[in-house]
Every structure is written in C-alpha cells, then in structure tokens.
C-alpha positions in Angstrom: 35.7 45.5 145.2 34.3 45.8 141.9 32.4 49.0 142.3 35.7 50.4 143.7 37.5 49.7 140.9 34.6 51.0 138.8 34.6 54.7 140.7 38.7 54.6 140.8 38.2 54.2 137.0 35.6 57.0 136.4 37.6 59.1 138.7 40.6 58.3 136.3 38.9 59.5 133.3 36.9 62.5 134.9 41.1 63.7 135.9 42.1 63.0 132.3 39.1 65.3 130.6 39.9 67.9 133.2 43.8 68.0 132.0 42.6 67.9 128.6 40.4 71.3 129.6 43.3 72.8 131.0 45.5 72.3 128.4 43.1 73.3 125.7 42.0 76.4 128.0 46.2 77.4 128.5 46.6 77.0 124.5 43.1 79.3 123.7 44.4 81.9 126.4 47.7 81.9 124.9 46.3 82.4 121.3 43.9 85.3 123.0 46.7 87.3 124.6 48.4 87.1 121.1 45.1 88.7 119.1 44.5 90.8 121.6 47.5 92.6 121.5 47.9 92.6 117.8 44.3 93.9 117.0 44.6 96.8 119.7 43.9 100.1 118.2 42.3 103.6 118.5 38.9 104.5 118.9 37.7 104.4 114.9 34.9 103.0 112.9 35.6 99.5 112.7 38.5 99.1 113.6 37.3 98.1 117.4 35.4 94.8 116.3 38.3 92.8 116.2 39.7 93.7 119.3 36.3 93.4 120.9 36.6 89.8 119.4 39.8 89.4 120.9 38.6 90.3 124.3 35.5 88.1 124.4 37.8 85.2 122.9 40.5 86.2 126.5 37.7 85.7 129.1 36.1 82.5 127.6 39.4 81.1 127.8 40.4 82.5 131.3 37.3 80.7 132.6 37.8 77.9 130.8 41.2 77.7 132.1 40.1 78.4 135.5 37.3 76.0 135.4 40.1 73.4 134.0 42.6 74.3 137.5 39.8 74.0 139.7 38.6 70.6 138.2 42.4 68.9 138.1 43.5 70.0 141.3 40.6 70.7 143.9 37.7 69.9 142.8 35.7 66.7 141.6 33.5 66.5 138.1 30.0 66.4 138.6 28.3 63.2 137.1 27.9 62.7 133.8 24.0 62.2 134.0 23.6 65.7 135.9 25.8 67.2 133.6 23.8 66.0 130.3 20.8 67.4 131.9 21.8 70.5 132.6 23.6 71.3 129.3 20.9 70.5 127.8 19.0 73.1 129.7 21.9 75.3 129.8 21.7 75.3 126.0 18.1 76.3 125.8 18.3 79.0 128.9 21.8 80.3 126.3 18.9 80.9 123.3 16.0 82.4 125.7 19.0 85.1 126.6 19.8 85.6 123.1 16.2 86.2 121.8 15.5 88.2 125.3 18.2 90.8 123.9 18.3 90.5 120.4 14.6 90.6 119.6 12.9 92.1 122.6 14.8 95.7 123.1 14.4 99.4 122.4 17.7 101.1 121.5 19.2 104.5 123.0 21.8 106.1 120.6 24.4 107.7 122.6 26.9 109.4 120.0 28.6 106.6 118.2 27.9 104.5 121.6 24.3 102.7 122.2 22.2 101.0 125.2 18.9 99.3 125.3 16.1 98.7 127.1 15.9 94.3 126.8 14.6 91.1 128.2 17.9 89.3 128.3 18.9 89.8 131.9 15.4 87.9 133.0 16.4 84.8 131.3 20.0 85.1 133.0 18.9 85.5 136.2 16.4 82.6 135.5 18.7 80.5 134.8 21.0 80.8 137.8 17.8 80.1 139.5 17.2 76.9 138.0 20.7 75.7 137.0 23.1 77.4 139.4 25.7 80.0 139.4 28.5 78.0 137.0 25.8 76.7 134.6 23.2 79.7 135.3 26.1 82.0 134.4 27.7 80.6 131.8 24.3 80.3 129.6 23.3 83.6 130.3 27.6 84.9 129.6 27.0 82.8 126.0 23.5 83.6 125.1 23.9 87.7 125.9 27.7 87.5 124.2 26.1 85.7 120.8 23.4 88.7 121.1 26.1 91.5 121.2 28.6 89.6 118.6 25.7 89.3 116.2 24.2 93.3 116.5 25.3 96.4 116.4 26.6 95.8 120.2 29.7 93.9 119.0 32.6 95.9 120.8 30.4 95.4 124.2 30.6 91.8 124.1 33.3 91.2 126.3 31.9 93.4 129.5 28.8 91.3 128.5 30.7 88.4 128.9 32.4 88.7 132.4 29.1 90.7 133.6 26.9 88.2 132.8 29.0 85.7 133.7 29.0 87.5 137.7 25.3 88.1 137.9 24.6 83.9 137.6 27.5 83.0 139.8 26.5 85.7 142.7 22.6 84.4 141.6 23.7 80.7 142.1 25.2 81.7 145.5 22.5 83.2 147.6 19.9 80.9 145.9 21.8 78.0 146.0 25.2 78.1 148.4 23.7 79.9 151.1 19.6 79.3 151.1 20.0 75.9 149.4 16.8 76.8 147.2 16.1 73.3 145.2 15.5 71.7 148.6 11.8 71.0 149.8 10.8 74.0 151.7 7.7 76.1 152.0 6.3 77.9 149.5 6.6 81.4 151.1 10.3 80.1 151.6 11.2 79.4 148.3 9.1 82.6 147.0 11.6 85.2 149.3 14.8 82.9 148.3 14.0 83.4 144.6 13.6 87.1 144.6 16.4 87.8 147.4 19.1 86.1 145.2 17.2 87.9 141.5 17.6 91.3 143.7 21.6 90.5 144.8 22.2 89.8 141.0 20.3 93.1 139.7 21.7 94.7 142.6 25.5 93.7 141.5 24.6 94.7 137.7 22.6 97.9 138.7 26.6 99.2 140.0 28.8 97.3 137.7 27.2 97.8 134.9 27.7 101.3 134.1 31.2 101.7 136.0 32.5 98.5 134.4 30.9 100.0 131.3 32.7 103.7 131.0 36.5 102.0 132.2 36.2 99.6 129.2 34.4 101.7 127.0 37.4 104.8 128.0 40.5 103.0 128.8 40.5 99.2 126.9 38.6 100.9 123.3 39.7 104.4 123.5 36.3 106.1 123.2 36.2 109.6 124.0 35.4 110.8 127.7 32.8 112.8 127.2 30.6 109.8 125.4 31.9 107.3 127.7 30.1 109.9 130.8 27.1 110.3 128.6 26.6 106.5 127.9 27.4 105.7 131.5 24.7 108.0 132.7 22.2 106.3 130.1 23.4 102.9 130.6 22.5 103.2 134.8 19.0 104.3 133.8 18.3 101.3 130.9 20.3 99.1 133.8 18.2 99.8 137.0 14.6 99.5 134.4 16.5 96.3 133.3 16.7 94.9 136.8 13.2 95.9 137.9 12.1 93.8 135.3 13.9 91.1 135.5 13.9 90.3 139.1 10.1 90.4 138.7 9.4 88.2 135.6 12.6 85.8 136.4 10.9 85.3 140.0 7.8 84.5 138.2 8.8 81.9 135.8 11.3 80.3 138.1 8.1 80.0 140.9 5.8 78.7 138.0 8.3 76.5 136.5 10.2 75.3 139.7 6.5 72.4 140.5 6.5 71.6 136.6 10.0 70.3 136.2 9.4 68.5 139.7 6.4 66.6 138.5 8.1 66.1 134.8 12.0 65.2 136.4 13.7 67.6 134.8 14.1 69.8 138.0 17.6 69.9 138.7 18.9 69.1 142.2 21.8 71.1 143.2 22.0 71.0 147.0 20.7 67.5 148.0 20.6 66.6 151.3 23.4 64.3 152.8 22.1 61.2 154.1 21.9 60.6 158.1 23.6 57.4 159.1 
C-alpha cells in the first residue's frame, strides 16, 4: 500500500513538471513567433543574425513544447536516476559536437555563403548511439547550434538545429527502437547495428542537408539563387565527406566505448528486457 502511494505520488509530480514544460514551452514559442516576425528582413550584411536567432530560439521551443504534450498527455517521464545519468552525458556528448565543429574544420567560401569540412557530425551520431535518439539528438542539435551561433555560421543555426536534431532521433531508431542495440548480443551483432543505424543517419543528412540547406538559405533569409545553387552543390560534397567520416570513427568509438562504460556502469540501458513471469 505504501509503495503505491509512493509511485501515485511520483507519478503526481512527474505530471506537474511536465505541465510546467508545456506551459513554459507555449510561452518561449509564443515569444519566438513574435521575434521572428519582427526581425524578418532582406538578404544584407547583418541584418540576418537576428532573425537566424529568432529561428533557432522557434525550434527549441517547438520541441520543447512537443516534448511537454507528449510527456502530459501520452507518455510517462523516465526515472529521475536515468535521467541524471544521461544529462550528464548528454552534456558532455553537447561539448564533443561543439569542439568537433568549431575547432576541427576547414572552411569553403561560397560568395557571402560558407561550408566546412568538420568533425561535429561524428560526435552526434555517437551520441544517438550511446544515449538514444531524444537525448542523442538533442546533444548533438545543442552542441552543433552553440558551434554555429558562436562562428561565422550564425544564420545556419537553425537548419543546424532541426538537422541535427533528425539525424539522432532517426540514429536512436534503428539502433535502438528497431535492433534494440544496448541489449547483450554478439559482437559481430552489435558491430552491423552500430554502423547500419551511423549509415541511416549520414544517409538522411547526405539528402537533407543540402535541399533543406538552399530552401532556407533562398526562401526563409532571402539569399540570392544563384549562391544558394552554388553553396548547395558545395554543401552535398563537404556533406557526403562529412558522413563517410563520421559513420566510420562514430562506429569506432561507440564499439570501443560501448565494454568500458559496461565494466565502469555508466553504460546506459535503453531497451531492457521485460521480465518473464
């Protein structure tokens, strides 16, 4: 009776934090829309970054929104030990990402417009690997977001954002949803898992990435056609060497890592395996 009361009670306060993220993610969306609009403008020098802002500020809060609804009304918080855990790790995953673009890139002028060559997208797709698609994506959506807001990359941040964001969540599905990676298997099974799901991220970002790329870059900040094209065609090139790389070295530090953080308990179970009565 007492422990029933006890998970009534945490499942109480679990409802109230997830109104209290709804609420706070209606309000920032609210205030979004408003800056958004009101910072619009043509395609000059400066006058972009804060409607770049604006835009990265919208899809933080339409996910947290999102994440708020789902939380409220379908589904169930996870448990505060799990979550501690893998903030924790989200947190550090956020900072490899943000040092894996910021510090380790070459840059490709295109006109006004640039793209780079960087190690960012191996520490996103790691982290999907090892945290899941929500917490996979949203570390690798912050850390690469920070990385544009901070460089000369500012007015991409917001495709960075929602890209990022989609490459850990369709990570986290095959690896996790569908293969049920942190499970015991064999080696060799756990090998092909990891660098199926890296591929099926790349694989997304390889096509999105430029597309996505010239419709932002040409209709939502007014650049001109003809460098929108030009950077597109770059971007798909610095994209598809991006993705190479990353499914490669994010294979190999998940496979190297994945027995360490076993042995240490810091390996994060995401798909355990429901008791047989």
């Amino acid at each position: 009776m007492k422990k029933t009361s006890e998970k009534e009670s945490n499942q109480t306060a679990g409802r109230k934090k997830s109104y209290i993220l709804l609420f706070a993610g209606l309000a920032l969306l609210l205030i979004s829309i408003a800056c958004t609009v009101f910072t619009y403008g043509g395609y000059e020098a400066g006058a972009d970054r804060p409607y770049a802002y604006s835009l990265t500020l919208l899809f933080v809060s339409v996910m947290l929104t999102l994440r708020g609804v789902y939380t409220a009304f379908i589904g169930v918080e996870p448990s505060q030990k799990a979550d501690v855990k893998r903030l924790a790790q989200a947190g550090l995953l956020a900072a490899l990402c943000y040092i894996g673009f910021s510090v380790f890139k070459i840059d490709l002028t295109v006109g006004t417009e640039k793209t780079a060559f960087h190690f960012g997208n191996v520490f996103c797709v790691m982290a999907a690997l090892l945290l899941g698609g929500y917490w996979g994506g949203l570390a690798g959506a912050i850390g690469m977001t920070v990385g544009d807001l901070t460089t000369a990359y500012v007015t991409s941040a917001p495709k960075t954002f929602l890209l990022k964001l989609c490459i850990g969540l369709i990570v986290g599905l095959v690896a996790h949803k569908i293969f049920k990676l942190s499970r015991a298997h064999s080696a060799k099974y756990v090998t092909g898992v990891t660098i199926l799901a890296s591929a099926c991220g790349m694989g997304f970002n390889i096509v999105a990435d430029p597309l996505v790329g010239y419709f932002y870059k040409t209709y939502l900040l007014g650049v001109p056609q003809e460098i929108s094209k030009a950077l597109a065609k770059m971007s798909a090139v610095t994209t598809f060497v991006n993705a190479i790389v990353a499914v490669i070295a994010a294979s190999f530090f998940y496979l190297a890592l994945r027995p360490a953080l076993k042995k240490s308990g810091l390996f994060v179970q995401l798909d355990a395996e429901k008791p047989t009565v």
